[in-house]
GUDOTI-401421 format. One record per residue: x, z, y of N, C-alpha, C, CB in turn; residue in three letters. Coordinates in steps of 0.02 Angstrom, whole numbers, plus 50000, padded with zeros to 5 digits. Each point is the difference from the previous one (the first is absolute). Glycine has a CB too. Layout:
XZYXZYXZYXZYALA;...
END
This chain:
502734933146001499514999650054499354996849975500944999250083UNK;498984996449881499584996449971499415003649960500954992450003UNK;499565010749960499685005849965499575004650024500824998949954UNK;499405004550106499865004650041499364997650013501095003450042UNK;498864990049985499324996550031499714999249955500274994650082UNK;499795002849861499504999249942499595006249988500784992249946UNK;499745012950052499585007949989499575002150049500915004249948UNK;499264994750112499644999150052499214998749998501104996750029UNK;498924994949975499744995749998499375004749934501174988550056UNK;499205012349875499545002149952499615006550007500724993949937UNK;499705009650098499835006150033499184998650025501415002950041UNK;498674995050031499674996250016499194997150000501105000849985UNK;499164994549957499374997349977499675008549964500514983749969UNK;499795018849986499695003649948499625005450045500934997849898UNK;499385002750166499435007150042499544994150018500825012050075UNK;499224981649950499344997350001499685000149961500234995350051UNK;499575001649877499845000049962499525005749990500904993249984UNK;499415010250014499945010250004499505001250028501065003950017UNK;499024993150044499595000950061499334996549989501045000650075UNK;499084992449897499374996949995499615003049956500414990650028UNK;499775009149913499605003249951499645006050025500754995749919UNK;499685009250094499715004750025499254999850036501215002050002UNK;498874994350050499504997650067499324996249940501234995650134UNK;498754999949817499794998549952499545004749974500914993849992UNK;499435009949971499755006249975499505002350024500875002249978UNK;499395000650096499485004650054499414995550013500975006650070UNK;498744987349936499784996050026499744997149953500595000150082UNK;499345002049846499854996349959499055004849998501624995049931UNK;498095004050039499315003549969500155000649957499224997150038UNK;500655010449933499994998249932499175001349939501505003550037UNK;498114990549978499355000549993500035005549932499584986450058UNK;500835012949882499675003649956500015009050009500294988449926UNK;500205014450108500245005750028499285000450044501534999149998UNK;498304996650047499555003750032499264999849963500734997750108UNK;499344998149850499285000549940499995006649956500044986549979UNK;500725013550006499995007749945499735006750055501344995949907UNK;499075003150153499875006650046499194998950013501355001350071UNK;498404992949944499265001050020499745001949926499854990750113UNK;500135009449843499704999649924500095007550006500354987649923UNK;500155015550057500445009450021499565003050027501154998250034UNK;498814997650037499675005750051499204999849985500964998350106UNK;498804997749896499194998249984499895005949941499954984450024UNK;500345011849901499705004549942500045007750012500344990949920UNK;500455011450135500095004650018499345005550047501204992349980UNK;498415003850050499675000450061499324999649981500894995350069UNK;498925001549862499414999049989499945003749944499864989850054UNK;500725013549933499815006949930499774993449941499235014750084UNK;501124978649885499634996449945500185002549952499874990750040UNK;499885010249917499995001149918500434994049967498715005849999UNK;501654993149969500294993449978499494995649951501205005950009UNK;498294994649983499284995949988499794997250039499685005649946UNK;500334998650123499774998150060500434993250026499625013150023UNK;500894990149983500624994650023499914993749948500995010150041UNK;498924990649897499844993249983499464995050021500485005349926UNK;499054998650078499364996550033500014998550070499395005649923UNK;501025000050110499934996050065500394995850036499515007450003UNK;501134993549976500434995850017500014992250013500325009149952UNK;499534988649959499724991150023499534999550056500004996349879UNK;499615008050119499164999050060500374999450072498915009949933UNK;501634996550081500295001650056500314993450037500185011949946UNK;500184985749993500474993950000499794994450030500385003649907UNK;498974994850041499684994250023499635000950074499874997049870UNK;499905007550149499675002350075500764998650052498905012149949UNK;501634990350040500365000350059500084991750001500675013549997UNK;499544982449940500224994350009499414994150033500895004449901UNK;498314997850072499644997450051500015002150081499414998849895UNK;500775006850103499875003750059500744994050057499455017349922UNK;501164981850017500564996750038499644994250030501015003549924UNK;498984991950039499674994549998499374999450083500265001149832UNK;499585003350165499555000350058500425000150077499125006949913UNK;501084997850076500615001550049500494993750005499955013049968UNK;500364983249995500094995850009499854992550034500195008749937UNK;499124991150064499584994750000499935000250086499325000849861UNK;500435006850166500075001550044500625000950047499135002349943UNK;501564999650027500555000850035500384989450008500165017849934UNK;499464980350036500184988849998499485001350079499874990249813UNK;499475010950179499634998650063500245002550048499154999149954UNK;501395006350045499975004550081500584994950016499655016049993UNK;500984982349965500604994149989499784994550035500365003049885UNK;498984992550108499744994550027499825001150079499594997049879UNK;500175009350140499645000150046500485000650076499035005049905UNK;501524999250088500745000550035500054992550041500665008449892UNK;499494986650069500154994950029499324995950036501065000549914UNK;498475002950067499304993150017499545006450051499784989549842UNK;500495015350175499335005250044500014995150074500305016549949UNK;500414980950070499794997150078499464997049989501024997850050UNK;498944997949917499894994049980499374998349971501085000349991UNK;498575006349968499434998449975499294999450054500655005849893UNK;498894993750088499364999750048499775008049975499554984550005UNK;499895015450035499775004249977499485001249947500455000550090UNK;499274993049890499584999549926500505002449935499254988550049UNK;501525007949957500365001049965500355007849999499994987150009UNK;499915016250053500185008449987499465004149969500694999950103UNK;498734996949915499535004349973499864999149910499474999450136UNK;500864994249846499904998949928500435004849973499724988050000UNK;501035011450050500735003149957499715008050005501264990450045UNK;498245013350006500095006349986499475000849951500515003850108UNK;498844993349865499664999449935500285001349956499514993950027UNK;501115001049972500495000449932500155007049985500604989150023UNK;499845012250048500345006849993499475005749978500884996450096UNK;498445004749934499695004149961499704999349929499935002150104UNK;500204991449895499714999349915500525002249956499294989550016UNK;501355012350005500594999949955499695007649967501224992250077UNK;498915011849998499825007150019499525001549949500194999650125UNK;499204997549865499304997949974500155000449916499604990850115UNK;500875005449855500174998649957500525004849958499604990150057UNK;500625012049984500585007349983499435006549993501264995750094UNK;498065004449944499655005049988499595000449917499964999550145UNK;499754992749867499784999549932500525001049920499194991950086UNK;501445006349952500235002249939500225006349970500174990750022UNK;499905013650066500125008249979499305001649972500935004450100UNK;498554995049915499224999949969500184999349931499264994050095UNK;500764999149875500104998649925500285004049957500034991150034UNK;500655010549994500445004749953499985006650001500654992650007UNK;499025008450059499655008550011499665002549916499474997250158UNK;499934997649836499785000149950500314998949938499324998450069UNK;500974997349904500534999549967500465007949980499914987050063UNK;500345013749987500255005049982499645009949987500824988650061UNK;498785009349950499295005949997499894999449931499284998850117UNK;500774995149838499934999549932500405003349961499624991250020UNK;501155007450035500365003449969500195006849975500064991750041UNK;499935009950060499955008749991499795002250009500425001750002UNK;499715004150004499365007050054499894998550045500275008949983UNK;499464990350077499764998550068500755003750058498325001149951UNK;501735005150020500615003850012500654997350008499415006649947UNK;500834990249967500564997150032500064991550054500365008049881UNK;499194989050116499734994550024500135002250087499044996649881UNK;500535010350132500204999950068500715002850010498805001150030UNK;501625001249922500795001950019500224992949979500225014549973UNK;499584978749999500284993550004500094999750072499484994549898UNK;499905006050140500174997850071500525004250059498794995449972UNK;501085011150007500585003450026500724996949995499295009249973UNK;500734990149952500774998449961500264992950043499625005049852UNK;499924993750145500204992250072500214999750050499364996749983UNK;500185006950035500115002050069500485005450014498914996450012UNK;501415007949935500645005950013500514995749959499355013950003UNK;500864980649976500394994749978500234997750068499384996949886UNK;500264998850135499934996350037500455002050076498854997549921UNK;500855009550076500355003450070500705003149964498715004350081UNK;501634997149870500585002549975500144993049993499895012349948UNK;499924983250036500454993149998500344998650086499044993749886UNK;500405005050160500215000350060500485005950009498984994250034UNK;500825013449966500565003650020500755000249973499065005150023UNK;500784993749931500714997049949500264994750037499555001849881UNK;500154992750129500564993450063500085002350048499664990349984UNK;500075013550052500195002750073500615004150000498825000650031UNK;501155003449878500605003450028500664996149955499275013250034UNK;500704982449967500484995649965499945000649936500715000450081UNK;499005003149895500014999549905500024994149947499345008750028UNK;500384987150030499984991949947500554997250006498914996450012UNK;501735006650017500674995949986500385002549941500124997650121UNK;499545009749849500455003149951499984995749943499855011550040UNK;
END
């Protein structure tokens, strides 16, 4: 009988286990998978030459990670503002929505910067299928979670 329960018991645990991991898995990101697929689809989308791809890639790199950084700075301010909107005056709303357009402000100047930047790089041509490639990423990333794809 003892036995029986032990097997049980091991039984048991091991579909939990099973189970957790599993749930793990699905739930995990897996940032470099979605760097290779965005890298795929872009060079895919922007017709690059593998010259090209060398040159533009670091440029690309360094633009999105400023570009994070911005977005960031801004997604701490909208975080602060939740708990303090009863509460603020109105000198203090009118500063916090300054902010918010300077973020806005600051995300323009930097699509500006690297516009150019990347015009050094390429043809004018593939530069405007960069912005496509973003923007048709972007919406296959969303349609992809909607239809459950990010648990595979």
């Amino acid at each position: 009988m003892t036995k029986k329960l032990l097997l049980i018991f091991t039984l048991l645990l091991s579909v939990f286990a099973i189970n957790a991991n599993d749930r793990l898995q699905r739930n995990n990101f897996d940032f470099d998978k979605f760097k290779a697929e965005k890298i795929a689809f872009f060079t895919d989308i922007m017709e690059l030459t593998s010259d090209e791809a060398q040159r533009f890639w670091p440029v690309y790199n360094e633009f999105e990670r400023k570009k994070w950084e911005i977005i960031q700075q801004r997604n701490n301010l909208y975080g602060n503002i939740d708990s303090n909107l009863t509460t603020m005056n109105n000198n203090e709303l009118i500063e916090f929505t300054k902010k918010l357009a300077s973020f806005n402000s600051l995300e323009g100047k930097l699509d500006e910067e690297y516009n150019e930047k990347f015009l050094e790089i390429l043809h004018p041509q593939k530069v405007v299928k960069l912005f496509k490639a973003e923007i048709n990423f972007r919406n296959n990333m969303l349609r992809n979670y909607r239809r459950g794809e990010h648990k595979k």
